[in-house]
C-alpha positions as a LaTeX table, in Angstrom:
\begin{tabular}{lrrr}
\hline
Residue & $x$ (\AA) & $y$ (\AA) & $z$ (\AA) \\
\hline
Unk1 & 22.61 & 7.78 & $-1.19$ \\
Unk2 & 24.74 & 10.95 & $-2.86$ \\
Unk3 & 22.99 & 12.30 & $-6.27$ \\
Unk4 & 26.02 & 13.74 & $-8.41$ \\
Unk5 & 25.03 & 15.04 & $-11.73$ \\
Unk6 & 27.53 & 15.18 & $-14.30$ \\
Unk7 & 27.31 & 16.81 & $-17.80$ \\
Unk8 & 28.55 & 14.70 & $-20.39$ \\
Unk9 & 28.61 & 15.31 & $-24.46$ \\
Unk10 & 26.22 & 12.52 & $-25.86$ \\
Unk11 & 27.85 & 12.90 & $-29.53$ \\
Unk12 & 31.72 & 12.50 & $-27.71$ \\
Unk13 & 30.83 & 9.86 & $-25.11$ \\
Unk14 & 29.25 & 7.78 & $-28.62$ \\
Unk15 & 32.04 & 8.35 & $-30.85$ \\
Unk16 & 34.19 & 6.97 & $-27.96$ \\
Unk17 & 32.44 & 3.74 & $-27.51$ \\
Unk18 & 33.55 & 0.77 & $-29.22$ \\
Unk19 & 31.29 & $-2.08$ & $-31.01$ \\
Unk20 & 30.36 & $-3.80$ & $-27.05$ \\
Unk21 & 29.39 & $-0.58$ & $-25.79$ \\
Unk22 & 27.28 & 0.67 & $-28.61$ \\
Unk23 & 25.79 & $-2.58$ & $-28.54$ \\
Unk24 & 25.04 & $-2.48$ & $-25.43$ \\
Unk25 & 23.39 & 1.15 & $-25.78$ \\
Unk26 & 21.10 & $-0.21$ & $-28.29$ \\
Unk27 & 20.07 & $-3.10$ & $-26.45$ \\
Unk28 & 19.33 & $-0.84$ & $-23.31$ \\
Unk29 & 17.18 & 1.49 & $-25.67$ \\
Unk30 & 15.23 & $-1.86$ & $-27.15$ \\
Unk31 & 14.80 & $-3.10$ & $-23.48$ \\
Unk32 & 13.87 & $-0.04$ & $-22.01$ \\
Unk33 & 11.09 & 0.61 & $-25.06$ \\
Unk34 & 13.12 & 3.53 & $-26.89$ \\
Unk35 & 13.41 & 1.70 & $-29.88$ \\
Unk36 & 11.71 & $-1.13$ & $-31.08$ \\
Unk37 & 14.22 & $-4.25$ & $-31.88$ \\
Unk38 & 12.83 & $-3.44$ & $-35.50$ \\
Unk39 & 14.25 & $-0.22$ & $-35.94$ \\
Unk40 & 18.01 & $-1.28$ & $-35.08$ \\
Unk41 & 17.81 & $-3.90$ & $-37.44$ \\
Unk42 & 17.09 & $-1.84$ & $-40.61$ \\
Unk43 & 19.21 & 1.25 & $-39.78$ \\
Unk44 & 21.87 & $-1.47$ & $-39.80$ \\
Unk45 & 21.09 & $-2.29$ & $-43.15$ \\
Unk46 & 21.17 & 0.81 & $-44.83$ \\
Unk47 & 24.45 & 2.18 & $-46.41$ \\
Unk48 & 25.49 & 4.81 & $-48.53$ \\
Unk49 & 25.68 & 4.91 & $-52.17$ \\
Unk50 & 29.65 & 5.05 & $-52.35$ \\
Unk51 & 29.49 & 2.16 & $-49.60$ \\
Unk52 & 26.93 & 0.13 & $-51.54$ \\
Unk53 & 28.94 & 1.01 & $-55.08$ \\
Unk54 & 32.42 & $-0.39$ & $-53.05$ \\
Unk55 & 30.35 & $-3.06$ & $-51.45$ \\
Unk56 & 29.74 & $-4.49$ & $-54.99$ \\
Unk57 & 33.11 & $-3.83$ & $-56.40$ \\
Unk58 & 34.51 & $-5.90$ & $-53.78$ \\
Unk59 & 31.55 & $-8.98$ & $-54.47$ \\
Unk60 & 32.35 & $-8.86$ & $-57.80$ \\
Unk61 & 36.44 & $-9.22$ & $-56.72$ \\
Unk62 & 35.59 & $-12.11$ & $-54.77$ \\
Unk63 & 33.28 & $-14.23$ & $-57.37$ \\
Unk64 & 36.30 & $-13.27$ & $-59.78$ \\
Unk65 & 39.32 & $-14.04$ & $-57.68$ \\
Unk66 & 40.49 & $-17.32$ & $-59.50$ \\
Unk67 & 40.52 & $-14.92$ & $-62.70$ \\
Unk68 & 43.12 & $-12.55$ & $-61.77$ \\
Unk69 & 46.46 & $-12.73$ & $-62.00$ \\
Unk70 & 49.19 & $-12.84$ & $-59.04$ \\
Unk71 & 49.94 & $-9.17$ & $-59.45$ \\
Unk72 & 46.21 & $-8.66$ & $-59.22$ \\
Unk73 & 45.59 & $-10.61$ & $-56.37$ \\
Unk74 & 49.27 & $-9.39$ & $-54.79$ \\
Unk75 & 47.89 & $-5.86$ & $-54.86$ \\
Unk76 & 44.60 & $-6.66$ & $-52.84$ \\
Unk77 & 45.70 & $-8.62$ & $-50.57$ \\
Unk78 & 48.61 & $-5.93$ & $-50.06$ \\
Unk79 & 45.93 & $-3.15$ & $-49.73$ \\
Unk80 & 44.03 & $-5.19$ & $-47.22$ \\
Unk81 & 46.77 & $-5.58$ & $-45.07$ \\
Unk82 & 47.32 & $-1.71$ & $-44.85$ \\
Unk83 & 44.14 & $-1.22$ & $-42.82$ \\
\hline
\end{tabular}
């Protein structure tokens, strides 16, 4: 069997992988007793504060929905759509 060795950037090869692949990386790391199944879980859990600040701008949008007016609603829903 041939042994080629290739030199790949860890950080570029990541930032090209999509949700399956990176997945897939952490289960491999879990399975292969690199990380415990523990560890994924919380990391996944944390956010920043400007995510956790927008996270709860947008809960308080969606208890409040049937309060705003067309415009207001127009204007999410239009913002939404952009990305």
């Amino acid at each position: 069997m041939a042994y080629i060795e290739v030199d790949i950037d860890v950080d570029n090869f990541l930032n090209e992988c999509g949700y399956s692949e990176i997945t897939y990386v952490i289960e491999w790391l879990q399975n292969h007793g690199h990380l415990e199944k523990e560890e994924a879980t919380k990391a996944s859990n944390r956010v920043s504060i400007p995510e956790q600040e927008f996270q709860d701008a947008l809960d308080v949008l969606y208890d409040k929905w049937n309060m705003m007016n067309n415009e207001e609603t127009d204007l999410i829903i239009n913002i939404s759509k952009r990305y």
